[in-house]
Phi, psi and omega in degrees: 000117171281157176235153184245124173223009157293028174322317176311313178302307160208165163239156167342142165278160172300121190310309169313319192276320163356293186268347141331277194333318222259339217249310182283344163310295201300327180288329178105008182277122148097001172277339187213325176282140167297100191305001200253332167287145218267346162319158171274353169299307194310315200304295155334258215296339185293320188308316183263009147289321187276300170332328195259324163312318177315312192266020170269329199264318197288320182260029164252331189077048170221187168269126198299337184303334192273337233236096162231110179288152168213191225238009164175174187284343189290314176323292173306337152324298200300293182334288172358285206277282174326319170282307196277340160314299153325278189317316180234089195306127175058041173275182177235161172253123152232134182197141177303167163307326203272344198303152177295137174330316188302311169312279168297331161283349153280317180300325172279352170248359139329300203266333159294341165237009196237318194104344185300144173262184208182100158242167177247136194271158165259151188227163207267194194248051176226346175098018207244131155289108190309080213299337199282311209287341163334210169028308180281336158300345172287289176211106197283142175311151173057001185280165151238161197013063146319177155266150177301155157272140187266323196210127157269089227233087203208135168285126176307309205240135161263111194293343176264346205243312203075048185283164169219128154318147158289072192315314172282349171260010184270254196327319169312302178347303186273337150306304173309285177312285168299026199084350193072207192077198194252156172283138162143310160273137186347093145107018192264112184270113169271142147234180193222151165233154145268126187252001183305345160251003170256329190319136173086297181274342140205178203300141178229122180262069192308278205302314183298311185286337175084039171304188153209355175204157166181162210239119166221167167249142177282317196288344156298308226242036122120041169229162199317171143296138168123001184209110169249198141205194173271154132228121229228138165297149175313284191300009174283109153317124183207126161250129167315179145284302213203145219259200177131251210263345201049051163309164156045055165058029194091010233221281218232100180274167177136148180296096195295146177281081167309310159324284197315297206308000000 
């Protein structure tokens, strides 16, 4: 008998969601119909798509409207960073060193094909974000006509280390280092965490902590591979990659996995 204990990577799927899954394939919900279709299979099924963002949103302590699935926390990572790269053509990414690939290798293929600037925040030798380099990664000494910054990006939990951040005192900083103010106005820093390795093991606060995005996965918490999602404020600017059905408020098109979801 092997024992598997490489949960921070993935975890087991859940005997319960197993046999859902296995029950709604066979029935056909979300196996075949298209929720975005307007025929009644589609209605139906669009219907337990929504059932299902509700109560997802309901166990984050958001708004379902805030709720965008996608096919992994990586995705959503990439989505964030690229869509707000987008969103503010020659903005800057600020982001730690420690981020998950996803997170940095979208902010570095920003700046090679996007046009993005790219500072990096500092970490002590425990793996903690210095909060003090906030403020100078915000508007570095001595510059003048930076670039806006587009994004603030730090994971809560490092899926390698377990370190986990002060999230709410991170996000203060960076109101204090930018002025404060509302999303939406001139000179307002949204920030994003990936929480996919803190979801489930410790308190994850959208609202409390003041995010405006954050990334999580279904394959941590005993669910299939294969489905995460965003959680993104309504007033966040985010340009797509790339166009299709304009599913998921328009950010990720494609026909949604109603099982997975």
């Amino acid at each position: 008998m092997r024992t598997y204990l490489d949960h921070a990577a993935s975890a087991p799927v859940r005997p319960e969601v197993a046999q859902q899954v296995a029950e709604d394939l066979a029935s056909g919900l979300g196996g075949w119909a298209n929720p975005s279709a307007q025929h009644t299979a589609g209605r139906r099924v669009g219907a337990l798509l929504a059932q299902a963002r509700a109560r997802l949103a309901s166990a984050l302590g958001v708004d379902a409207h805030e709720v965008l699935l996608t096919s992994s926390g990586t995705e959503a990572d990439a989505l964030v960073v690229s869509g707000r790269a987008r969103a503010v053509p020659g903005g800057r990414l600020v982001v730690s060193p420690i981020e998950h690939p996803a997170v940095l290798d979208s902010a570095r293929t920003a700046v090679d094909q996007l046009g993005a600037g790219l500072s990096l925040l500092e970490v002590d030798g425990a793996g903690r974000v210095e909060l003090d380099s906030v403020e100078r990664a915000l508007a570095p000494a001595g510059s003048t006509g930076h670039s806006p910054v587009s994004l603030v990006s730090v994971m809560t939990a490092n899926n390698e280390t377990g370190v986990v951040q002060d999230m709410a005192a991170l996000v203060g900083r960076v109101r204090e280092a930018s002025g404060g103010g509302r999303s939406g106005e001139a000179g307002y820093v949204p920030v994003h965490s990936d929480v996919v390795a803190a979801l489930g093991k410790v308190p994850v606060d959208f609202h409390g902590w003041g995010l405006d995005a954050m990334s999580l996965s279904g394959h941590k918490l005993g669910a299939p591979v294969g489905v995460g999602a965003l959680v993104v404020r309504r007033d966040l600017a985010l340009t797509p990659a790339t166009g299709g059905g304009r599913q998921e408020r328009g950010l990720r098109s494609g026909t949604q996995d109603v099982v997975a979801a």
